[in-house]
C-alpha positions in Angstrom: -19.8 -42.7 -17.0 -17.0 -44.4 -19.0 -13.6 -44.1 -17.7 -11.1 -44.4 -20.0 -7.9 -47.2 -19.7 -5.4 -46.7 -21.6 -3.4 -50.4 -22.9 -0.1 -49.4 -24.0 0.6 -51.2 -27.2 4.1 -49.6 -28.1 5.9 -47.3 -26.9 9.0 -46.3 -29.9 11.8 -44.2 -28.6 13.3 -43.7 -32.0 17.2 -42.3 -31.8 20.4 -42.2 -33.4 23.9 -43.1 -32.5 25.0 -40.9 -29.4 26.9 -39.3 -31.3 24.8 -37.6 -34.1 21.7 -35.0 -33.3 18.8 -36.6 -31.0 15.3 -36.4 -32.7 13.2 -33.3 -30.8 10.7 -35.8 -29.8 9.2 -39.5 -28.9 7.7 -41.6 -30.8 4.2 -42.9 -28.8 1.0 -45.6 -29.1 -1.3 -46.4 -27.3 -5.0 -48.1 -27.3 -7.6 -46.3 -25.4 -10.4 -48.5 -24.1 -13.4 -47.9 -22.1 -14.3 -49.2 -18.8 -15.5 -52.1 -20.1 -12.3 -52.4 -22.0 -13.6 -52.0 -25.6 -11.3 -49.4 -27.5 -12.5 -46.2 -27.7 -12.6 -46.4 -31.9 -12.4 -43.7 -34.8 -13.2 -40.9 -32.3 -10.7 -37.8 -31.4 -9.6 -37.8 -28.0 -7.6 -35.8 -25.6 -4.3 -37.1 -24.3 -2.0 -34.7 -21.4 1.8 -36.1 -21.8 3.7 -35.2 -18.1 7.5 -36.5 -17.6 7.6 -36.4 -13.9 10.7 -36.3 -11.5 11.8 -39.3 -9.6 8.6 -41.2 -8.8 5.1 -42.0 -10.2 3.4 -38.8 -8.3 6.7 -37.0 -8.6 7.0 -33.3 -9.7 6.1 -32.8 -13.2 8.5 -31.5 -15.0 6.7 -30.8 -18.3 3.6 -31.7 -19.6 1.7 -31.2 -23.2 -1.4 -32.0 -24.5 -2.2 -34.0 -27.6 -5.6 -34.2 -29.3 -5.2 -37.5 -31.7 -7.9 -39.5 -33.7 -7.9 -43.5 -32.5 -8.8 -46.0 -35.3 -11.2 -48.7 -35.6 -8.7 -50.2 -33.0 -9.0 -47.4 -30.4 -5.4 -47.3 -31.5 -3.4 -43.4 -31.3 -0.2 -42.5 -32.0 1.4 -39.3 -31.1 4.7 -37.5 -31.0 5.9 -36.6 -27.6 7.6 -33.4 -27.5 5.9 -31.9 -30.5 2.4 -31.4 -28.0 1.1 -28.3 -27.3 3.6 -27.7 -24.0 1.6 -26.2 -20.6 4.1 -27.0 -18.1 8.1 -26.5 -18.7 10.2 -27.2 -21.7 10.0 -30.1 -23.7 14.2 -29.1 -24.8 15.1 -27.9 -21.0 14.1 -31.6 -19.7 16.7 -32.9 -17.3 17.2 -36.3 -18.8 20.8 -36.4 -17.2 19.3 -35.8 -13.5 17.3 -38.4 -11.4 14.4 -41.3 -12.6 12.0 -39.9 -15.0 8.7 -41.4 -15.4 5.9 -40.9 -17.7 2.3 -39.8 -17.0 -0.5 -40.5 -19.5 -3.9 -38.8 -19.1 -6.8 -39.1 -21.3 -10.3 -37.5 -22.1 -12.1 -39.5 -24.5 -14.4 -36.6 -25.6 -11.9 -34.8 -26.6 -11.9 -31.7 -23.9 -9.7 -31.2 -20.8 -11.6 -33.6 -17.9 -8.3 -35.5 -17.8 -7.9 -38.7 -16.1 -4.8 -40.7 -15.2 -4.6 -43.5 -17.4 -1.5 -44.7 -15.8 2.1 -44.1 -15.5 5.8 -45.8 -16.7 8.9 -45.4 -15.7 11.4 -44.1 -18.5 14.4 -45.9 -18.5 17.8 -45.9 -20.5 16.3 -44.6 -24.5 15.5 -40.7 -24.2 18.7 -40.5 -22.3 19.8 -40.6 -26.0 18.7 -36.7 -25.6 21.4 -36.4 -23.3 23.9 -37.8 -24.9 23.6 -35.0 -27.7 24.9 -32.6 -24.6 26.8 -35.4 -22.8 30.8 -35.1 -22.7 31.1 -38.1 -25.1 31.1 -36.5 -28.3 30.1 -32.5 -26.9 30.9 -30.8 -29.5 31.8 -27.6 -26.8 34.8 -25.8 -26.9 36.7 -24.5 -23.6 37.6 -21.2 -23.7 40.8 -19.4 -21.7 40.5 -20.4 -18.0 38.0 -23.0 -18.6 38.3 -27.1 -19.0 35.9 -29.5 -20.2 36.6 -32.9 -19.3 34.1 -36.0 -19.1 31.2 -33.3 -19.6 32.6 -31.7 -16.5 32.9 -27.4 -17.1 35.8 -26.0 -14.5 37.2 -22.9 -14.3 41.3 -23.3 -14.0 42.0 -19.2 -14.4 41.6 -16.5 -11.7 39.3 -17.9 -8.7 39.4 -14.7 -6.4 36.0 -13.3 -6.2 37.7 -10.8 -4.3 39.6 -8.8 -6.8 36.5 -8.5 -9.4 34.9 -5.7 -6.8 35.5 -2.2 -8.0 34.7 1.2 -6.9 32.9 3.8 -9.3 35.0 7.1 -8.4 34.0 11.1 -9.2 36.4 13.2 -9.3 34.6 16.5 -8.6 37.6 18.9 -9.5 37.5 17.4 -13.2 34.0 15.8 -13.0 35.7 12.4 -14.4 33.5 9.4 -13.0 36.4 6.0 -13.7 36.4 2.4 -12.2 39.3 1.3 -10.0 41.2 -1.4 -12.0 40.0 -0.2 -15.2 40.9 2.5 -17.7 37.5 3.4 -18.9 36.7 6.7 -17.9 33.6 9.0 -18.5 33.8 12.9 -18.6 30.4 14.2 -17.5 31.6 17.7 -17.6 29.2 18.1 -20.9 26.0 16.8 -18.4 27.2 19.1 -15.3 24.2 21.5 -14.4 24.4 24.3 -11.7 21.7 25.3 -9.9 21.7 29.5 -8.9 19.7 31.3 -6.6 19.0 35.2 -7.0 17.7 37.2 -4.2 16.6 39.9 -5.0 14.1 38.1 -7.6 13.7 35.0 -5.4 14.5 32.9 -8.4 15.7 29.6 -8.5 17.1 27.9 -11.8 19.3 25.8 -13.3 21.4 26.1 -15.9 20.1 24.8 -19.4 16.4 24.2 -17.8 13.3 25.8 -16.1 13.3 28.1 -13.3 10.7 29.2 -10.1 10.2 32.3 -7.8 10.2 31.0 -4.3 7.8 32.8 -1.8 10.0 34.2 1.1 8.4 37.0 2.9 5.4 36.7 4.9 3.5 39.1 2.0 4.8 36.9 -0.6 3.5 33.3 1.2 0.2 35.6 2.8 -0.9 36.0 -1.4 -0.6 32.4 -2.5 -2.6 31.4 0.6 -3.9 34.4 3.1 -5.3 31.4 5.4 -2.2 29.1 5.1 -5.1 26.3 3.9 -6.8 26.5 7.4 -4.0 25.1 9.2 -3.5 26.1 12.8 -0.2 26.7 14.9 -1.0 26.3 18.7 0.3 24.5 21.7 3.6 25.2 20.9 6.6 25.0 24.1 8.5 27.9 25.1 11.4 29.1 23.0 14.9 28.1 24.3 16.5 30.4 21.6 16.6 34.5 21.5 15.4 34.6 18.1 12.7 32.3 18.5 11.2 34.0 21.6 11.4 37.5 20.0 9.2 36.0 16.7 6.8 34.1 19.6 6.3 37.6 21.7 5.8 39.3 18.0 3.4 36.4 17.0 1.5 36.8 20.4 1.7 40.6 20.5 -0.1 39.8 17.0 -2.9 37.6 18.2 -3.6 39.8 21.6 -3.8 42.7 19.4 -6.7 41.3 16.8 -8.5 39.7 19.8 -8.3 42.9 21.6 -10.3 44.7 18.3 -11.9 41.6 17.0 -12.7 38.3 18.8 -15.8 36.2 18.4 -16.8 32.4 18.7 -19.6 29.3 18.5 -19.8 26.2 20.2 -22.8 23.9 20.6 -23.4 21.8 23.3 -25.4 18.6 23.8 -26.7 16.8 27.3 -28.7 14.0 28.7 -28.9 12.5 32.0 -28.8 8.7 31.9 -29.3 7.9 35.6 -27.1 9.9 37.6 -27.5 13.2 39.4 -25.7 16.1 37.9 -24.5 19.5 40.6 -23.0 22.1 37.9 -21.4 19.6 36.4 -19.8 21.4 32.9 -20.8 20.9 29.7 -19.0 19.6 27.0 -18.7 22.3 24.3 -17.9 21.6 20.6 -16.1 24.6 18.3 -18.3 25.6 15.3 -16.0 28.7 14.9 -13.2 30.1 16.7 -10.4 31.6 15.0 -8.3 32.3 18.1 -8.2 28.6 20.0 -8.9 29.7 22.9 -12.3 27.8 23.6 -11.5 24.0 25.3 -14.0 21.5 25.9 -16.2 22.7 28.5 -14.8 26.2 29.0 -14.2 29.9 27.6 -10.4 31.7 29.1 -9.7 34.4 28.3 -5.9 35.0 26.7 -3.3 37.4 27.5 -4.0 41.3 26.6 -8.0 40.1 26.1 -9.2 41.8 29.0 -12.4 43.6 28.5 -16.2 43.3 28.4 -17.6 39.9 27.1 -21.1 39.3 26.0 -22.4 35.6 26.0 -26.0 34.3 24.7 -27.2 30.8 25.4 -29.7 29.5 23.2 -31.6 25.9 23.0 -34.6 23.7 23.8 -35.6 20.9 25.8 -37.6 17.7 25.0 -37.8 16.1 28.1 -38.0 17.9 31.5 -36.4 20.8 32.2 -32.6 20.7 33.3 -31.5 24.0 34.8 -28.5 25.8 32.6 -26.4 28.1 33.9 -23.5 30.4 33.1 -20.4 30.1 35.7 -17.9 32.9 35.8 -15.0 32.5 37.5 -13.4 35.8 37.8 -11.4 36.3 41.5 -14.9 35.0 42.7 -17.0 32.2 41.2 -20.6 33.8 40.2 -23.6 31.5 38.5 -26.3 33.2 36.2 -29.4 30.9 35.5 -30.0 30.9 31.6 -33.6 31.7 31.7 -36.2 28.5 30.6 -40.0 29.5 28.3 -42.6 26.6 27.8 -42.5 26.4 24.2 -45.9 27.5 21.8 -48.5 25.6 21.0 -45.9 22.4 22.1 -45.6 22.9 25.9 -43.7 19.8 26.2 -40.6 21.2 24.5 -39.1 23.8 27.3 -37.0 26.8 25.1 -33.4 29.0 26.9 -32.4 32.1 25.4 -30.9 34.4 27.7 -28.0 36.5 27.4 -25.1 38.3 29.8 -22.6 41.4 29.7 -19.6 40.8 31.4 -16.3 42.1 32.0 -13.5 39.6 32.7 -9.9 39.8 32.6 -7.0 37.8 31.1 -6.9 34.1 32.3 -10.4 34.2 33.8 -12.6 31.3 32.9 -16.5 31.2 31.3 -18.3 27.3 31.4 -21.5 26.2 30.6 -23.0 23.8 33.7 -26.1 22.1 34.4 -28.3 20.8 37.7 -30.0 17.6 37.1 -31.6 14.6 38.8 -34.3 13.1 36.7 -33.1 10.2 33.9 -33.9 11.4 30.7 -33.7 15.1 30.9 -31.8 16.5 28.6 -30.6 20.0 26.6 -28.7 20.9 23.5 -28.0 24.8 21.9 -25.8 26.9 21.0 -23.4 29.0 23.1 -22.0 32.1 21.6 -19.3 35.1 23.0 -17.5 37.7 21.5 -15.8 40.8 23.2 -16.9 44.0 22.8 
């Protein structure tokens, strides 16, 4: 692989007097040679320009990228400044701030692999750039409050901060909006827009733009959505207020009323022994309908004003051994009904329940699905259903 040195021939840093307009850019040779050190000759290479900060590996400030032909010499000359920039400004360069030093890269095939071909310290010719800018012959101008001495800019006028703070006041009686301090003033009477609301319409509108009817009575909100999207209102406290315990007893009056008339609901249910022994232990119950909340987990209660007679059917199958199911009442007294168990046909290793009670239970008393077992691996899934009658 060759690796490219780079012999710097010249290096011109053409200016005028510091008093007359800098030249927008350096003049630059260089040789390019190989490893070997024979010059790279007649061929276009790649060359990265950086002006770093304050050291050799300093910060680079900017950089550009030149693509010049050498001679038969391997000698290149170029134009710093006048590259095509990547990094920075080639006119925003702080010449007047710290040591500047100048990075040379090269690719000799002419792409972007650049290597560091070495590095120089600028020294006192591009600060000709600052001198164009420098307070020796600035050609700036200071303004009321302002002095420019030596290149230095200071402010000799007003130097409380304090007093430049203003307030942006409305005056809603005349719907002027003024600054403190300041005479401007802005009427926005001409942008003033009132919004009215008419009752008996339900319409809301404002003046010069659209207007809505707003749903307010429970007929009105019962149309747009007769299942309020599926959402539920339960477990809600006690009312502290009058008004809010007379709409609780109407909503509950409500509810005990259509489960009185209408109440049904389905839960599966799913067990397996994994090694333990099982004495009506409940069942854990899972809602596939029940538009009253009133199932929990592993049990059935029955809710204020639902007394009445109950009929529950317990379906399902076994595929390993034969758990007992039973239904457990709790009623005053605590009563257990065996859910009846039929070898399936032709496959007698799957064991079927189906069996099905009437009962008549009153408000607050409790209906669970249990199970006996003692054998690892028995297990029994199905579906539980109740509605009242």
């Amino acid at each position: 692989m060759i690796k490219p040195l780079l012999s710097l021939v010249l290096a011109l840093l053409i200016f005028n007097c510091a008093f007359a307009q800098a030249p927008k850019g350096i003049n630059y040779q260089g040789v390019a040679r190989d490893n070997e050190g024979k010059p790279i000759v007649s061929q276009k290479i790649s060359v990265r320009i950086g002006i770093l900060k304050n050291a050799a590996n300093g910060e680079v400030e900017y950089a550009e990228v030149h693509k010049p032909q050498t001679n038969q010499f391997g000698l290149f000359t170029l134009i710093i400044g006048q590259g095509t920039a990547t990094t920075g400004s080639f006119a925003f360069i702080s010449w007047a701030m710290g040591n500047k030093w100048l990075q040379i890269e090269i690719d000799p095939e002419g792409g972007s692999s650049f290597q560091l071909a070495g590095s120089q310290q600028l020294m006192s010719v591009p600060y000709a750039f600052y001198a164009e800018y420098s307070g020796n012959g600035n050609t700036f101008t200071a303004g009321q409050g302002i002095t420019i001495v030596d290149g230095v800019i200071s402010n000799t006028g007003d130097n409380n901060s304090t007093n430049e703070i203003q307030d942006l006041v409305l005056n809603i009686g005349t719907n002027i909006l003024s600054l403190t301090s300041d005479a401007t003033t802005v009427d926005l009477t001409p942008y003033k827009q009132n919004l009215t609301y008419t009752p008996a319409t339900n319409n809301l509108s404002i003046a010069g733009g659209n207007s809505v009817t707003i749903s307010s009575t429970l007929t009105q909100v019962l149309t747009n959505n007769a299942n309020a999207g599926n959402i539920k209102i339960q477990d809600v406290g006690a009312p502290t207020e009058a008004a809010d315990a007379t709409t609780k007893g109407y909503v509950d009056n409500a509810i005990a009323t259509a489960i009185a008339t209408n109440y049904a609901f389905k839960a599966t249910y799913s067990f397996i022994n994994t090694g333990a022994t099982f004495i009506d232990a409940p069942i854990t119950l899972t809602d596939v309908f029940d538009d009253f909340s009133v199932v929990g987990t592993t049990r059935f209660t029955v809710p204020p004003a639902g007394a009445g007679t109950y009929s529950f059917t317990v379906t399902g199958n076994s595929s390993s051994g034969s758990a007992l199911i039973k239904l457990k009442i709790t009623s005053g007294s605590t009563s257990f009904y065996d859910i009846k168990r039929q070898v399936a046909y032709p496959l007698v290793s799957i064991i079927n329940y189906h069996d099905s009670i009437i009962y008549k239970l009153n408000a607050g008393d409790i209906v669970e699905l249990v199970v006996n077992s003692a054998a690892f691996g028995e297990n029994a899934s199905g579906v539980l259903f109740g509605f009242k009658l």
